[in-house]
N, C-alpha and C positions, 0 to 999 in steps of 0.2 A: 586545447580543449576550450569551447565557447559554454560553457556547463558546468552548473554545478551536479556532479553524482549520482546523487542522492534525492530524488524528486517530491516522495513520499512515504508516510509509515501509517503504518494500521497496529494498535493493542487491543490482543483481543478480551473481553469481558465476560462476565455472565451475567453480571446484575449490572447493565446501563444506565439505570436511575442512580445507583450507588457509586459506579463510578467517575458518572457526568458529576456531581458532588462533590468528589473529591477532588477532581481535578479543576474544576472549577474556583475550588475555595484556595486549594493550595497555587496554584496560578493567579488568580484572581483576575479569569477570561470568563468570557461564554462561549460552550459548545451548544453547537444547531442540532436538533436530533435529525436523521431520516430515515427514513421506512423504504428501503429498495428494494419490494419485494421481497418480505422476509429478511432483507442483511438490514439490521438497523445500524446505523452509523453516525456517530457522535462526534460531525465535524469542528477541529481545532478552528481555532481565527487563522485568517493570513493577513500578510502586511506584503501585498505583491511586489513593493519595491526599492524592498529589505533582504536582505541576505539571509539563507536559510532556506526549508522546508516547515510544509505542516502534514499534519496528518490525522491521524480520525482512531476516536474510541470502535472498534467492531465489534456485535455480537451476532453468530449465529451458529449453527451446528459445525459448522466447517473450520470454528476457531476457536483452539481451546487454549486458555493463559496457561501459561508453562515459564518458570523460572531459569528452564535451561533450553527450552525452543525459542524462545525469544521472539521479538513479534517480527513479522514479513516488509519487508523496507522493500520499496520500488528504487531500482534504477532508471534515470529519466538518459532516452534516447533520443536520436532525430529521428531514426527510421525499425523501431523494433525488428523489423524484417532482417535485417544488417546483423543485428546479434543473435536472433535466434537461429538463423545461417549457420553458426559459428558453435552452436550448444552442442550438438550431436557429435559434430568433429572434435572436441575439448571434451570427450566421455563425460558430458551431460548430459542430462534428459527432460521432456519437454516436455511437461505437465499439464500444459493445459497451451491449445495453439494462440494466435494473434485473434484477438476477439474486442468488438468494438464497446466502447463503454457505455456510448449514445450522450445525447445533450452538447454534443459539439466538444467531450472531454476527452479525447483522442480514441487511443486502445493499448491493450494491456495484456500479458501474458505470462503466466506462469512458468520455471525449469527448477530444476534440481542440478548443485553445482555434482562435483567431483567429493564433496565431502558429505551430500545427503543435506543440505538445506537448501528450502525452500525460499527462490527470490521471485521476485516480479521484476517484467521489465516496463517500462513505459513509455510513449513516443504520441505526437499527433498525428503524426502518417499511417 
């Protein structure tokens, strides 16, 4: 595998000011806010060439913090097309199809495994 897994994560919040706060001071980084149309999103730092993942504070109706949902982690693919292929035949199901992110940050799709959570997958193709 030329890859690392694990591409991305999202926690979701309710209060963005309160949580950019916290993480901020306990880390002692800055998060970028963004407004995408309603998902605001409170991006981590990255160090592109470091080991690891980053990922982003989320708020909006469609993400609620949950101690035992846990938050949505991306798997980072070459061709999301490839795995999504693969969901339905592994009695999964596919929550939302291959849909583009735009600004050149590939595309992104949501499934539901065989146990009922929700992953993302991720790919630049």
């Amino acid at each position: 595998m030329d890859f690392n897994m694990v591409g991305w994560f999202e926690i979701p919040v309710t209060d963005m000011d309160r949580a950019k706060k916290f993480y901020e001071y306990v880390f002692n980084i800055k998060i970028s806010i963004h407004d995408l149309g309603g998902l605001v999103m409170g991006w981590f730092p990255t160090a592109p060439d470091k080991k690891g993942t980053s990922g982003s504070l989320v708020k909006h109706e469609m993400y609620t913090p949950s101690a035992t949902d846990g938050p949505l982690l991306y798997f980072t693919c070459p061709d999301l097309d490839i795995e999504l292929g693969r969901v339905e035949k592994a009695n999964g199901i596919i929550l939302q199809p291959k849909k583009e992110i735009g600004g050149g940050h590939g595309f992104t799709a949501l499934i539901k495994d065989t146990e009922g959570n929700r992953i993302a997958l991720h790919s630049l193709k």
